[in-house]
N, C-alpha and C positions, 0 to 999 in steps of 0.2 A: 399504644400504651397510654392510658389515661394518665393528665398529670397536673398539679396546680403549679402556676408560674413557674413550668417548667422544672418542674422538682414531678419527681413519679410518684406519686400518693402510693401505689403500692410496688418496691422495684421484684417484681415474679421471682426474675434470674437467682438475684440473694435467698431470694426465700427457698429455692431449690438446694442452692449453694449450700445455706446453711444446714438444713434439713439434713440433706446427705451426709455434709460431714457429721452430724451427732447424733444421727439413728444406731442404733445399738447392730453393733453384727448378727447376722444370722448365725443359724446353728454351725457346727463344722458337717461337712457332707463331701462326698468325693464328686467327682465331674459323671463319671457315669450314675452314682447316685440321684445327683440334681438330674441328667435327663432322663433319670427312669421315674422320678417322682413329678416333674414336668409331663410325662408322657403319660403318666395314671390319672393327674389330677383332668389333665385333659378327656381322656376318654370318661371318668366317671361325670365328667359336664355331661358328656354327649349321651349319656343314657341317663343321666338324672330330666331330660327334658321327656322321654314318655314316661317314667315313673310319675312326673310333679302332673302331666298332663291329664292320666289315667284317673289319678286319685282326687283332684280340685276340680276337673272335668272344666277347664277356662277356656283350654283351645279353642282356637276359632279357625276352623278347617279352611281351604282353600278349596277351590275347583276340582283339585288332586284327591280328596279330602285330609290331606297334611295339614299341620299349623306351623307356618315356616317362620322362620327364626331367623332376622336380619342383623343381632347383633353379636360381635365376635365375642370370643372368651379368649380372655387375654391371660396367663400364666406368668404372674410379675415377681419382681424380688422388692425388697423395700425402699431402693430410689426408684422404681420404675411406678409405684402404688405414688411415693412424695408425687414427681412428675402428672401423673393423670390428676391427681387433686388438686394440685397450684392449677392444672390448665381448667379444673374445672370451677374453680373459685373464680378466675379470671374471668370466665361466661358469666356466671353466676350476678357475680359483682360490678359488672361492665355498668349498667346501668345505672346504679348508685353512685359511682366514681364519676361518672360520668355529668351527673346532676350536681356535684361537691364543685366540680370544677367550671361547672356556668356561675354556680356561685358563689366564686371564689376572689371574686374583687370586689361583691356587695358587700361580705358577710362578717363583722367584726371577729376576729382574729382568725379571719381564714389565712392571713401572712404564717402567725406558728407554724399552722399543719406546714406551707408550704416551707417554711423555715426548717422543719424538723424532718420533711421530706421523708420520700420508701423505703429509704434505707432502714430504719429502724424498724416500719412496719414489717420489711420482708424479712429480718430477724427475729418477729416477735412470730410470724406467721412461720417462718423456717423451724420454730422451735418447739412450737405447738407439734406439725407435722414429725418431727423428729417424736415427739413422745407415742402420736397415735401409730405412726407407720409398723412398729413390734407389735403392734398389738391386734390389726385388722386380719381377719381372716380370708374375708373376700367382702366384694361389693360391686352391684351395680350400680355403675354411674347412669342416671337417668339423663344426665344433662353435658355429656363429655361430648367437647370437640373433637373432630379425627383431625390427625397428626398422622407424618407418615411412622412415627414411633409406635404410636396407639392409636388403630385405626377405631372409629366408632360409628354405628347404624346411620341411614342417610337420615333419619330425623333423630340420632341423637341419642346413645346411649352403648353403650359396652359392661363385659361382666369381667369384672377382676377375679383372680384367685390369688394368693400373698403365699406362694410358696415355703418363703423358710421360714413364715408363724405359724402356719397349719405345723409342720414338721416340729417348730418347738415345740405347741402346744399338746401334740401325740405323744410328744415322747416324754414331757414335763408328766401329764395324765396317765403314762404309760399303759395305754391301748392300741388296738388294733390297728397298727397303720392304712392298710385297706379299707376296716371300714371308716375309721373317721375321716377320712379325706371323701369319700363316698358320703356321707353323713355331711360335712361339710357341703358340698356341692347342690344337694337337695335343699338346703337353705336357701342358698345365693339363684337355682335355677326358679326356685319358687318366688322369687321380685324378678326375677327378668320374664316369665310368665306372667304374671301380674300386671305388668306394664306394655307389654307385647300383645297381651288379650284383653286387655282395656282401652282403649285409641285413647279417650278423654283422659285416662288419669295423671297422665304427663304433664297435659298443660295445664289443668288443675292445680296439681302440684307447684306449677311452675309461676301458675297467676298467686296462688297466696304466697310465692315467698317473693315475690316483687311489690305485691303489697305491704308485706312487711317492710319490705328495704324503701321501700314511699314511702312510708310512714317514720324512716328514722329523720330525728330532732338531728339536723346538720348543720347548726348556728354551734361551731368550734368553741364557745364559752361555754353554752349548755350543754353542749356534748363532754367535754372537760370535768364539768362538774359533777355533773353522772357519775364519771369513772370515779373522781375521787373520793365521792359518797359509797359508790360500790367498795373500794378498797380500803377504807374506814371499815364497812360493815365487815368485809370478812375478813379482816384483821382484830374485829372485835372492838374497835374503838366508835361505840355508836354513841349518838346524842343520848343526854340523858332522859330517861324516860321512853325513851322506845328500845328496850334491851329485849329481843326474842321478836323484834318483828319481821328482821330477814333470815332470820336461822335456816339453815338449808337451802338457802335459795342460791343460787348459781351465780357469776359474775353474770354473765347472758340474761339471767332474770333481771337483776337491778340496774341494767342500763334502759331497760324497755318501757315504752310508754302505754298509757291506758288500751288504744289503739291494737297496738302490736300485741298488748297479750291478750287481745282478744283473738288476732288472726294465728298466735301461736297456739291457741289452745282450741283449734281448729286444724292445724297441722301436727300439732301432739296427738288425737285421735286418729287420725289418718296413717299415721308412722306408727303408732302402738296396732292397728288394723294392718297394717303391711307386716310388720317386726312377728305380732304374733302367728299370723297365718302362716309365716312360714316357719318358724318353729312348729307350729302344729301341723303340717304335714311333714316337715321332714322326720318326725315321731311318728305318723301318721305310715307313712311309707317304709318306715323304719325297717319295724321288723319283718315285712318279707326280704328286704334287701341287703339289710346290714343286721348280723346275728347277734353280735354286742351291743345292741345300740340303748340296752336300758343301761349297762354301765355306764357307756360312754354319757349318757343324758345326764346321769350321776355324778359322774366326776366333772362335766364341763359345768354345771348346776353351784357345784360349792368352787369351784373356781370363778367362776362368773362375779359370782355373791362376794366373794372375801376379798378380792385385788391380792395387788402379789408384794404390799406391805405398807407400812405407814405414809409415804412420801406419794404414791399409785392411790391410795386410796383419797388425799388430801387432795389433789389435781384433778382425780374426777367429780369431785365434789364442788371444784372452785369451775372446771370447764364445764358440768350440768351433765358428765356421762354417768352419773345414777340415774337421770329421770331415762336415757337409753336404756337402762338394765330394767325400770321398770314398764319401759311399753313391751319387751317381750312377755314380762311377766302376766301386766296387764291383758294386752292385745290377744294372749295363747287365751287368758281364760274366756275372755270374749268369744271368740270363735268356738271355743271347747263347747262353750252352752249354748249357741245359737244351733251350732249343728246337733248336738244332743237334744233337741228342741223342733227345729222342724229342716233338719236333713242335711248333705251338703248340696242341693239346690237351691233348696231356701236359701241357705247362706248366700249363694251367689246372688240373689238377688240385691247384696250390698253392691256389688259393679253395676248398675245399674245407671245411675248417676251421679254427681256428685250430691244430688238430694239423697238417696239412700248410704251414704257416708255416716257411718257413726257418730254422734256428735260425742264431746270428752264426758260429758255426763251417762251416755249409754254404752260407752267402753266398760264402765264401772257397773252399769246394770242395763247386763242383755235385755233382758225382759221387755224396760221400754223401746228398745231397739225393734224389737218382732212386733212389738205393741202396736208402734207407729207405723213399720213397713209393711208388715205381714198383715194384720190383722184390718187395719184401713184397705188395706190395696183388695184385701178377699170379702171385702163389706162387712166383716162384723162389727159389731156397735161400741 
């Protein structure tokens, strides 16, 4: 556990502690309920991976000519989703905590942080997770450690499925319980596809968001001040003369330096290119598989969009889960017109490397996307 003078910069356990006690309960369900809907959401995993395979043609066959699948699907309830993400922030974050704490006897009021210790962090971090854990429906962790609780692939990564939110949210949308958990499943199989048929895109991923965390300003005065310029701005008490220059922007944007928003707006096209591909195939695959699924697109569409009321909609707005809601939106259309454009091979030639990665400018317009890939790589002028 990483820690300054002995005080834990972040205490994990608390942050679990707290999380659980104040996530909202799940639905009511009976015991053979919960294992017949554990038992559906499982096997619709296990055939959403030749569905996602067939249709994005990513596979990358074996000797057998399979495309085998090292990482498990895990069927969690909402401390078991808190759990896998405090262990995965811990990964995540090692690094950075790890650097605070070399230094942490240089750094003018590196004493505070150690003064004010994890305790408080893993309250503020328990309480975040308490608000998202109702709300995930599934996720691949690309970067989870295995635990003998939650096991994960041997280089790193497992698929969640968040049982009693899928269940809320079917029955909140009052649809199809089959197919929306089916529906679901082609989501979440299509990034563990993604990442499973791409070797590089892991570490990729993995190197820009360690760049970003290098790049954070950890002189505890400047870091201090940040925050409290952030929390002036969206509390609306801004210097005079700058009134609308942070409007909309997220606490996460106003603490970030020149630096970091360049490497975030680098990792914002790459997540709006993952977020939308797989919406667009699990639309894609839809309707052979699941019969409702323009409804269901319908109704999850104006729930997505609305939040579920004034205080839900204030929190994603201060935690940055609007620009989330628009890389689906974004990243679907992107994809929608490259492949309407030249195929879904073409497309695939985004896996390619991280040099044929979308930059945020060609999320916004394909065009230059094929321009630069397509059309240089087949010699046209």
């Amino acid at each position: 556990m990483t820690s300054i003078g002995g005080t834990e910069m972040v205490d994990w356990n608390l942050a679990v502690a707290t999380a659980t006690r104040f996530v909202r309960p799940g639905p009511e369900v009976s015991r053979d309920e919960a294992r017949a809907i554990v038992a559906e959401l499982r096997k619709h995993a296990k055939s959403s991976e030749a569905h996602v395979r067939a249709f994005t043609r990513m596979a990358q066959p074996d000797a057998m000519g399979e495309a085998p699948h090292d990482t498990p699907v895990l069927v969690v309830d909402r401390p078991g989703w808190i759990k896998a993400n405090v262990a995965g922030f811990r990964a995540v974050l090692k690094p950075l905590l790890a650097k605070m704490e070399d230094r942490r006897s240089t750094v003018p009021g590196g004493a505070v942080l150690g003064a004010v210790g994890g305790k408080v962090t893993g309250v503020e971090l328990g309480m975040l997770l308490s608000f998202l854990a109702s709300r995930v429906l599934g996720q691949y962790e690309t970067f989870a450690p295995a635990s003998r609780e939650l096991p994960a692939a041997a280089q790193g990564g497992r698929l969640l499925l968040v049982a009693p939110n899928i269940v809320h949210v079917e029955r909140e949308l009052e649809v199809a319980p089959h197919d929306f958990r089916l529906w679901v499943c082609l989501h979440e199989e299509t990034h563990r596809t993604q990442f499973t048929a791409v070797p590089w895109l892991r570490d990729h991923i993995e190197g820009e968001i360690q760049s970003f965390l290098g790049e954070t300003d950890i002189d505890p005065g400047t870091l201090l001040e940040r925050l409290r310029e952030a929390a002036q701005s969206l509390a609306g008490a801004k210097p005079e003369g700058e009134e609308g220059e942070d409007e909309g922007r997220s606490l996460v944007d106003l603490v970030q330096t020149p630096a970091q928003r360049e490497i975030l707006g680098r990792l914002t096209a790459v997540m709006s290119l993952l977020e939308g591909h797989a919406d667009y195939v699990m639309d894609g695959v839809g309707p052979d598989v699941v019969p409702s699924v323009a409804e269901i697109r319908e109704k999850f569409q104006k729930r997505r969009a609305s939040g579920a009321g004034r205080l839900d909609q204030a929190l994603r707005k201060l935690l940055g889960l609007d620009a989330k809601l628009r890389q689906y939106r974004d990243g679907e259309r992107f994809v929608s017109a490259v492949v309407e454009e030249v195929g879904m091979d073409g497309f695939n030639r985004v896996w390619t490397s991280p040099n044929t990665l979308p930059t945020k400018q060609e999320i916004a317009k394909p065009a230059d996307w094929i321009a630069r890939v397509h059309r240089k790589a087949d010699g046209a002028p």
